[in-house]
C-alpha positions, 0 to 999 in steps of 0.5 A: 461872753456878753456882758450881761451874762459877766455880771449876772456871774459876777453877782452870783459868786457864792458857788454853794448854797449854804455859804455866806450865813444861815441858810434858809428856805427864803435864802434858797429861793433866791440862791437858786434864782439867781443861778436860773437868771444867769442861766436864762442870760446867757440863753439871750445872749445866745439867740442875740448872736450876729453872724456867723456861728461858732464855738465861742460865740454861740456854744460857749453861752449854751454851755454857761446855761447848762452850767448854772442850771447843773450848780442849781440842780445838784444842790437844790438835790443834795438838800431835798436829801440830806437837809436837817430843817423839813422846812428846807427839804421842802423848799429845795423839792420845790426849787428842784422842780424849778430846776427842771422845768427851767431844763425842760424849758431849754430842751424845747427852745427850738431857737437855741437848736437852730443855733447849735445846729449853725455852729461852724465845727470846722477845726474843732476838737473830737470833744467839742464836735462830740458835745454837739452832736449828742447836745443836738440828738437830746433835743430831738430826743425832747421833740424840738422839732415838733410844733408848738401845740406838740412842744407845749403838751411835752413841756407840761408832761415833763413838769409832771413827771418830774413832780411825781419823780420828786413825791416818789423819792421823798415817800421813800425818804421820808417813810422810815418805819419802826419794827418793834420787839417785844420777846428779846429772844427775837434778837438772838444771833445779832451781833453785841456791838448791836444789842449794845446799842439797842437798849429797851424802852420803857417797856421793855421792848426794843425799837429797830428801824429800818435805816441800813444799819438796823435792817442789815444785821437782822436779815443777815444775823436774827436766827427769829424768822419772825424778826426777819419777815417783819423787817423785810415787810416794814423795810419794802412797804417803807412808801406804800400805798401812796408810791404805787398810785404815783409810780402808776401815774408816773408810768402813764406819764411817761409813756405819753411823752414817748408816743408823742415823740414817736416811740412804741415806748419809753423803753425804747425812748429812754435808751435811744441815746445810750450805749445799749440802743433799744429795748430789744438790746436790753432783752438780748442782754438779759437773756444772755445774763439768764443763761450765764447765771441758770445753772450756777444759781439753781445749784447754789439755791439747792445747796444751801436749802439741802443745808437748812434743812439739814438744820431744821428738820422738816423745812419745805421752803425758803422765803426771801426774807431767809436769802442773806440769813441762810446764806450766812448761815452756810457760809459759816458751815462750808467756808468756815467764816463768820462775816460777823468775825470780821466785822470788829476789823472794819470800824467806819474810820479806818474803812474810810481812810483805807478807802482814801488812802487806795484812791490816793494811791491808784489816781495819782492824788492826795486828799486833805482835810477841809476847813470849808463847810459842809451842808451839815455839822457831820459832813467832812470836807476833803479838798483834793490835791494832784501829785504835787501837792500845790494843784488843787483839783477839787472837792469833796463831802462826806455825810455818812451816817443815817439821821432823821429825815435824810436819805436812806440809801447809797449814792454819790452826788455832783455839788459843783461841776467842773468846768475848765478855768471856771469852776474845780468840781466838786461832788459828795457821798450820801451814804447811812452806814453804821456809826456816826455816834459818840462811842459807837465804832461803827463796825461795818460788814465786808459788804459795806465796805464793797459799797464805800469802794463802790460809791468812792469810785463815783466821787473821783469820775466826779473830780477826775472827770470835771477838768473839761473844757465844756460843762456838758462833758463834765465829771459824771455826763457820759451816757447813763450806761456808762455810769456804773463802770468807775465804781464797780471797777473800783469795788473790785480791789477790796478783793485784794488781800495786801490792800486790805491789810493795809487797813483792815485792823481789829479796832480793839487790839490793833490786829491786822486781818490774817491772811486766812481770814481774808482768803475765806472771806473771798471763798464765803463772798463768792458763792452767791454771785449767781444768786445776785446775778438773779437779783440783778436779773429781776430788778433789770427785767422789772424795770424794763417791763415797766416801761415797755408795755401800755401801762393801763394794764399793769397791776403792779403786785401780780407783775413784781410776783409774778416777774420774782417767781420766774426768776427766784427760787426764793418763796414770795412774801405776800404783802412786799410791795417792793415796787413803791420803795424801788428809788431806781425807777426814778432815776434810771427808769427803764435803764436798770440794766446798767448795773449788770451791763457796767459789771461786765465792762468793769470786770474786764477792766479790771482784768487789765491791772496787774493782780500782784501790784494792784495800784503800782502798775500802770493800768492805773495812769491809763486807766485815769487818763483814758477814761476818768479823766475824760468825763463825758468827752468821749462816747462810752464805746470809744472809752471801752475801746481806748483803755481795752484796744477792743470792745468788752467780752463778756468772758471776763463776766462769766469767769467771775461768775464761775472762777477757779475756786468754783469747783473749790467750793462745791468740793468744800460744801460736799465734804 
């Protein structure tokens, strides 16, 4: 590298943010600064390169840019979203879009792409030629090779869309709402470890927001409808009206790019580098999960509402803010299992070191606590150690709780990437589940724990996957299609009943969860995945639908009800405005389909690992070697086919949808 790009790095040694005193807005600004002056140095060193091209001379500058422009982006990101000061919130939204900007900047710089295209390949790695080729299809994707009036016009549409992207998340995250209670009777059915840590105010009412842990119970525990349909408006309107305004904008926004650049529309844009192709893709896919999920759904629906009104004689319909409370309701009845009974077994520590201790376990790794810091006094840091105990190969921070002002949902987050002898990666958690405060357990519900094994499967893509030779391959940069296989492969293996034992213990008595117990669980789980499927189903088509028609016609509320009434049998709440607090639109735009489409390439990775030895067979050293590990250094399709001999089948999808104890299952109900 040149010499000024050494120095720029050598100036800039403090990989993360909030090192080295207290951290400011001003502190920020110039953090982030330098990162995008390194980055803007070693461009220049690029486009100053005599002679011919080659991987070191010429690739290796792209990728330094690449690299301090993701340090700059993932932390600029993790403080929009979890800062405690809003001073710093909003001064890392703003560095944010500088970030971006900056990225939109270097996808349009056709001298940079001229110069990638020179790079003689010859010689070079399967990664290495991968790297280019998909480097080169994102700049033609970005219209490089439009002319200068063109490239300017889609520089500013993108600096917008990002603005919108950014407002859009900050609504959500910022828009958390209170549900008060004035009749206590309201509270009936919710569990005691919650009333406790809802006490009346002054006078006498109870205030109940919309965090995960306050919301969940009462849509899965209150017996008062009334609770239930008040939590369910407060929790989708979180970011209305003002999200639907800019989710309209956004979406004309982003359609302009896309007939700029050639496409009927950014459906199509925004899936012409991803495993699934096209927007037609994506719609045969979804008429396929229609078809798988039809039947069993429409059964399931019919027998838990034969079943409520059973139970409330003269009921004619369910409405959605009824699903989780009426599915427990029969769970309970049919299944006899209570998921409240369980959740005394699930305190948030022993969750979380039954989590770790799984990972360690299945990837071959130890995890230790840090002395390092975090971004915040509640973050815990992890260091992660190979088998040997002496390697260090990353990091990682755990902040997983709700507070004010942080954000409200579940994801997994890089902080630093990875890079070959430059940088060990590191990534975090950003989650808001129950506990966090002294003498509060924080008794987690069986689904939360599905979520840690979830988000957990992210981090180690994050930490396994960041020792490439190349930024641009590292940890999380597969295609976005791909993103969702880690962690619900992982999430599969709470499943299991010995790995659930092994820390699944009554936070009071010390009791180990019975085996019974556990069985029920699994039987209670699996009626509703149909259901889900439905969901999933809506979420994808709404997503889609969005993005793929002329958004000077949509109407958001007669789309998002009319869309749910095709697809749910569950009666639509006038007034759910679900759309302005859907984050996913956001970040996977039109692309929501890769949860259901990685669920089926999860699921039948999974099917691979010996179900009697879960993290002792060797499906679990392939499976890291040849697929976590790689990061993005492989397409998608090529990992598929390395670690299954084939591409997926979707009967592994469909076997999970109606498995063995399916029949099991009607037999209990109509008993």
């Amino acid at each position: 590298m040149s010499a000024a790009v050494d120095s720029l790095l050598e100036a800039t040694t403090a990989v993360h943010v909030w090192d080295g005193g207290e951290l400011t807005a001003e502190s920020l600004k110039k953090w982030i600064s330098d990162r995008l002056a390194a980055s803007d140095a070693a461009i220049a060193g690029l486009l100053a390169v005599e002679g011919p091209r080659t991987p070191e001379n010429s690739l290796r500058l792209y990728d330094v840019a690449l690299e301090q422009l993701n340090l700059a982006g993932a932390q600029a990101g993790v403080l929009n979203s979890v800062a405690a000061e809003k001073e710093i919130r909003d001064q890392a939204q703003n560095e944010a879009q500088r970030v971006a900007e900056a990225g939109t900047t270097l996808s349009l710089n056709r001298g940079v792409y001229e110069a990638l295209s020179a790079v003689d390949l010859t010689g070079s790695s399967e990664p290495t030629k991968h790297y280019v080729q998909r480097t080169l299809l994102s700049y033609r994707l970005a219209g490089v090779d439009k002319d200068d009036a063109t490239r300017a016009h889609l520089h500013g549409l993108h600096e917008k869309a990002t603005r919108l992207s950014l407002e859009f998340s900050r609504n959500i995250q910022e828009g958390a709402k209170t549900v008060i209670v004035e009749d206590a009777a309201e509270l009936d059915g919710l569990p005691e470890d919650y009333l406790t840590r809802h006490t009346p105010n002054c006078d006498g009412h109870f205030a109940l927001t919309t965090d995960q842990p306050d919301m969940q119970p009462v849509m899965t525990f209150a017996s008062s409808d009334a609770l239930r349909e008040r939590m369910f408006l407060a929790y989708n309107t979180r970011a209305y009206p003002a999200n639907g305004e800019i989710l309209l904008e956004l979406l004309k926004t982003r359609q302009e790019i896309a007939t700029l650049l050639g496409f009927s529309s950014w459906a199509n844009l925004a899936t012409a580098d991803q495993m699934m192709g096209s927007a037609k893709n994506v719609r045969s896919f979804i008429a396929r999960l229609e078809e798988a999920s039809r039947s069993g759904a429409e059964r399931e629906f019919q027998m838990v509402f034969d079943f409520a009104r059973e139970r409330r004689p003269g009921l004619n319909e369910m409405n959605a803010a009824s699903r989780a409370y009426w599915y427990e309701q029969y769970r309970r009845a049919a299944f006899d299992f209570d998921s409240q009974s369980v959740r005394p077994y699930f305190p948030y520590a022993q969750v979380e070191q039954g989590v770790l201790d799984t990972a360690a376990k299945l990837f071959g790794v130890e995890f230790r606590k840090s002395t390092a810091a975090g971004w915040h006094k509640d973050v815990s840091v992890f260091d992660v150690m190979d088998l040997d105990g002496e390697t260090q190969i990353g990091r990682f921070y755990l902040d997983m709780h709700p507070r004010d002002g942080k954000d409200k949902w579940f994801s997994a987050t890089p902080v630093v990437t990875g890079v070959q002898g430059r940088y060990l990666p590191e990534a975090g958690l950003i989650c808001n589940f129950p506990g966090g405060e002294e003498g509060d357990p924080g008794l987690m519900q069986y689904n939360d724990v599905v979520t840690y094994f979830h988000e957990f499967g992210h981090l180690m893509h994050a930490i396994l996957g960041g020792h490439t030779e190349w930024a641009g391959l590292s940890g999380f940069a597969t295609e976005g299609d791909f993103i969702e296989v880690p962690s619900q492969m992982l999430e599969e293996f709470f499943r299991d009943v010995k790995l659930l034992q092994r820390f699944a213990r009554h936070y009071e008595t010390g009791e180990v969860l019975p085996e019974a117990v556990i069985q029920k669980m699994k039987l209670a789980g699996a009626f509703g995945r149909a259901d889900w499927v439905r969901s999933q189903l809506y979420y994808t088509t709404l997503s889609l639908d969005l993005h793929d028609q002329d958004p000077a016609g949509i109407d958001l509320d007669r789309e998002t009800k009319s869309l749910y009434e095709s697809l749910q049998p569950w009666k639509w709440i006038d007034g759910n405005r679900m759309y302005a607090s859907f984050g996913h639109l956001t970040g996977y735009s039109s692309n929501y389909y890769t949860y259901a489409f990685d669920k089926v390439i999860a699921l039948d990775f999974f099917g691979q690992f010996d179900s009697d030895d879960l993290l002792g067979c060797a499906a679990g050293a392939k499976y890291r070697k040849l697929v976590i590990e790689q990061g993005g250094s492989r397409p998608g399709r090529q990992m598929v086919r390395d670690f299954l001999g084939r591409d997926e089948e979707f009967s592994a999808f469909t076997d999970w949808l109606n498995e063995e104890f399916q029949e099991e299952l009607a037999a209990k109900a109509n008993a």
